[in-house]
C-alpha positions, 0 to 999 in steps of 0.5 A: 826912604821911599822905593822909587821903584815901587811907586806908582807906575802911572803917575803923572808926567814929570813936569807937572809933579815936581809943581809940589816942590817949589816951596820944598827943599826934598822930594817925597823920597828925602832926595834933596831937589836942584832948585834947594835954596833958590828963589821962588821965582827962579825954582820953576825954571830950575825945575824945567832944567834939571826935567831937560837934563834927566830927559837928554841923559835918558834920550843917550841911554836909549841910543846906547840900548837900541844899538846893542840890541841890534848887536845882540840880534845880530849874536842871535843870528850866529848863534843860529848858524853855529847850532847847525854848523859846527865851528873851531877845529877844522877852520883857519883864517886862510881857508880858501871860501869854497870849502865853506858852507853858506852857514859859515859864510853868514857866519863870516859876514856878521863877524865882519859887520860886529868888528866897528860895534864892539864899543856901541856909540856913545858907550865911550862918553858915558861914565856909566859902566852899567850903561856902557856896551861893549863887545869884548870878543867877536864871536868867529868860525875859527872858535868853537861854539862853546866860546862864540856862545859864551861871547853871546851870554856875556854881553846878554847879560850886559845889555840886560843890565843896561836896560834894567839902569835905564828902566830905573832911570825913566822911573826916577825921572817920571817920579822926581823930575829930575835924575838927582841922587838917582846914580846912588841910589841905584848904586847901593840897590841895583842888585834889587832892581835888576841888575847881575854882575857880568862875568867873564868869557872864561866864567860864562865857559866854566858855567856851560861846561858844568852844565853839559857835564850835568845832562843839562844840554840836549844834542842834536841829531850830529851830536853837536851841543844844542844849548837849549838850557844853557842860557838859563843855568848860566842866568841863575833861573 
């Protein structure tokens, strides 16, 4: 069977291409068509359909990206404050606001905006775990860095696994017409096609811990961990 990841990124629009397989029963990569076995006059019209369904799938995929990465920019942002404040030991949940910092008041402030995005929307009608997002934990300043980051890498790597489905989701649809067989295909690849198991908040801590014992994190002048390579080691690069 054919790669449909390695055909030609510039073919022509979906609609116009499976124009070729009215009279077929397979597209060019062995896939059976939704318009198998129907009348000729009727396969245009179950071509516009199954084109319509895959374009409304892709269009829920997309929302569900687009909300998480403002999630994950918003992972970014305390990451940044947490590099220059440390977080954990000194901070409890009843700690009056003026004995914090601005750092740990913005801090404060995403942890409250990301508590109603842990399930970004839409990721809870989907069946479509490699799509679906969820925030497992909220990074906090009653954590120390080394868990807020690993928070940080953990839904990274989910997002990135979300957009490299939906990636492979245009392709198909662009290249076909339609998304059928696509979920299978992607099943029994995806380890090919970008995607990397998410491992859990207390793997992504071993992973960083090891790293750190190997020299492979930098400190700052307060000493306090930079993770300026962690991000990378954890990754796999």
């Amino acid at each position: 069977m054919a790669n449909p990841w390695e055909m030609n990124w510039s073919a022509p629009s979906a609609l116009s291409n499976t124009t070729q397989y009215t009279s077929g029963q397979t597209t060019s990569n062995g896939i059976k068509v939704p318009w198998a076995n129907k009348p000729p006059k009727e396969q245009l019209d179950w071509q516009q359909r199954a084109y319509e369904a895959g374009r409304k799938r892709l269009d829920d995929v997309r929302n569900i990206t687009s909300q998480g990465s403002d999630v994950l920019n918003q992972l970014n942002a305390f990451g940044e404050y947490n590099k220059s404040s440390r977080t954990g030991e000194f901070y409890v949940p009843f700690q009056p606001d003026f004995l914090k910092g601005q750092d740990e008041k913005n801090m404060e402030s995403i942890t409250s905006d990301l508590a109603p995005k842990k399930r970004v929307v839409g990721s809870g009608t989907t069946s479509d775990k490699d799509i679906a997002l969820y925030l497992k934990s909220l990074p906090s300043i009653q954590q120390p860095g080394e868990v807020n980051h690993a928070i940080r890498l953990q839904y990274q790597n989910q997002y990135d696994n979300a957009l490299a489905k939906q990636t492979f989701l245009e392709k198909w649809l662009n290249d076909n017409g339609h998304l059928e067989g696509a979920d299978t295909y992607w099943a029994n690849n995806k380890s090919k096609l970008g995607y990397k198991p998410v491992p859990t908040i207390t793997e992504v801590q071993s992973k960083l811990s090891k790293a750190q014992k190997q020299g492979k994190m930098l400190q700052d002048e307060s000493n306090k961990s930079v993770f300026s390579e962690a991000d990378a080691i954890v990754g796999g690069k």
